[in-house]
N, C-alpha and C positions, 0 to 999 in steps of 0.2 A: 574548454569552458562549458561547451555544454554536457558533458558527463557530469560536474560539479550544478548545472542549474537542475542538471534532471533529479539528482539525488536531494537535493536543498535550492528549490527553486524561488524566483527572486518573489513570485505573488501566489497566493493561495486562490485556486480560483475554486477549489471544492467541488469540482466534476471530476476531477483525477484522483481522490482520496475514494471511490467505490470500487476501482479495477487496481487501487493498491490496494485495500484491504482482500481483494478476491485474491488477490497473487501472494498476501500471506497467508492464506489458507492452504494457495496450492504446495506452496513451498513446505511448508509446518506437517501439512498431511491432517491438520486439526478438523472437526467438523465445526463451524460453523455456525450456531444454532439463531443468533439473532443479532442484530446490528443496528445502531442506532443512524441518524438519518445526519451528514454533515453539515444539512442547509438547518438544521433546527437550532445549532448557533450563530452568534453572531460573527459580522466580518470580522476581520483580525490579521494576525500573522500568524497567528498560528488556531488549528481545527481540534477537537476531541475528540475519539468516538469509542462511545462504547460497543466492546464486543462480549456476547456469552458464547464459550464452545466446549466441545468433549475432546477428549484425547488421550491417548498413553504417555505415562511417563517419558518417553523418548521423546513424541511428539511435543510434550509442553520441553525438555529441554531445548529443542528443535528451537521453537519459540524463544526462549533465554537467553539461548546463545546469541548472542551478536544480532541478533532483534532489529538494529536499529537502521539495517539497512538490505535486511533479508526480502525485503517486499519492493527492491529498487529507488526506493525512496526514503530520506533522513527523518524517524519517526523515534517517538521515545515510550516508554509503556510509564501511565501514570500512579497506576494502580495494577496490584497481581491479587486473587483470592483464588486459594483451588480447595479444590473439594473431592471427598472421594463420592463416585457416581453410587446411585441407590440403586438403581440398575444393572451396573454389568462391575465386578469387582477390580477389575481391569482396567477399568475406565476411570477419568478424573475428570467435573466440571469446574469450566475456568472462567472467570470473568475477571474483566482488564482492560482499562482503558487506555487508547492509542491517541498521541497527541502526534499530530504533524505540523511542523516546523517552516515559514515562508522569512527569508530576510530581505528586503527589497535595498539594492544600491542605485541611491541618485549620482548620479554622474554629475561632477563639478563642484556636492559638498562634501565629499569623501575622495580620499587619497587611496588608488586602488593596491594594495601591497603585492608581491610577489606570487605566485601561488605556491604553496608551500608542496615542492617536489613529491615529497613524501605522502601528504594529502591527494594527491594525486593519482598515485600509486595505488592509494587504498580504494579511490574509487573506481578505478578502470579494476582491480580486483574485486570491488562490489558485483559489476554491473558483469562481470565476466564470471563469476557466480552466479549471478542474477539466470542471463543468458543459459547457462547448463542445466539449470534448474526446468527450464522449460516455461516458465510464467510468460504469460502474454503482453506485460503491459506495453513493454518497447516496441513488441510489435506492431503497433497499434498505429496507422497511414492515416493521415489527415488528407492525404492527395484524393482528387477528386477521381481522378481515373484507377483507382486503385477498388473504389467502392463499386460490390456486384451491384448490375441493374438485371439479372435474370431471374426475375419473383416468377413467383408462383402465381397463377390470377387464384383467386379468393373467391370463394361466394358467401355475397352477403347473405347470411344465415336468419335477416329480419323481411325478405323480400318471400313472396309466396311463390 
């Protein structure tokens, strides 16, 4: 079950849509150029966000293909525009917006069905893509002893 909440989780809390948009970049190989902000809509079930990036043909295929779960998480593109780059003739700029998906189950007004074997299958395949690919987001330790405490002291740069 939680492979199924990680890829389609039951609540959008919108801190986790900035390290899946990074991780389809790193997957994509696309650059990046600008990203819209997730808190700048409202709550919901589901997020939007706009991205603009550069890339080659391969790379926006990268993108295309099976999209919708390349960043670890169940995402759908709402919009595609591409563009050839004025810049480099190799290049293509993309802008396209990324919606992510939250279903929440209350327990006791819904009848929970089966999980559908096959679906299951697809995801332990997602996230074991996911995993090869090298993105970070699973990696990512909430535990408290996991987190460095060996900074660096600092100098405050307003003190004479």
């Amino acid at each position: 079950m939680l492979i199924l909440n990680t890829l389609y989780p039951q609540q959008e809390d919108k801190f986790s849509i900035v390290p899946v948009i990074d991780n389809l970049q790193s997957v994509t190989g696309m650059l990046f150029v600008k990203k819209s902000s997730p808190f700048s809509a409202n709550a919901g079930p589901s997020s939007t966000i706009s991205v603009e990036a550069i890339g080659t043909k391969e790379q926006i295929a990268t993108l295309l293909q099976d999209y919708h779960y390349k960043a670890a998480r169940l995402l759908t593109l709402e919009s595609v525009v591409l563009k050839p780059s004025t810049s480099n003739p190799q290049l293509w700029e993309v802008s396209f917006s990324v919606a992510f998906h939250a279903k929440e189950i209350v327990l006791g007004k819904e009848s929970l069905q089966a999980i559908n074997p096959s679906a299951l299958t697809f995801a332990r395949q997602a996230l074991q893509y996911f995993n090869a690919k090298g993105a970070t987001y699973t990696k990512v330790s909430i535990k408290e002893e996991d987190i460095p405490l060996n900074y660096s002291i600092k100098k405050n740069p307003f003190e004479n």
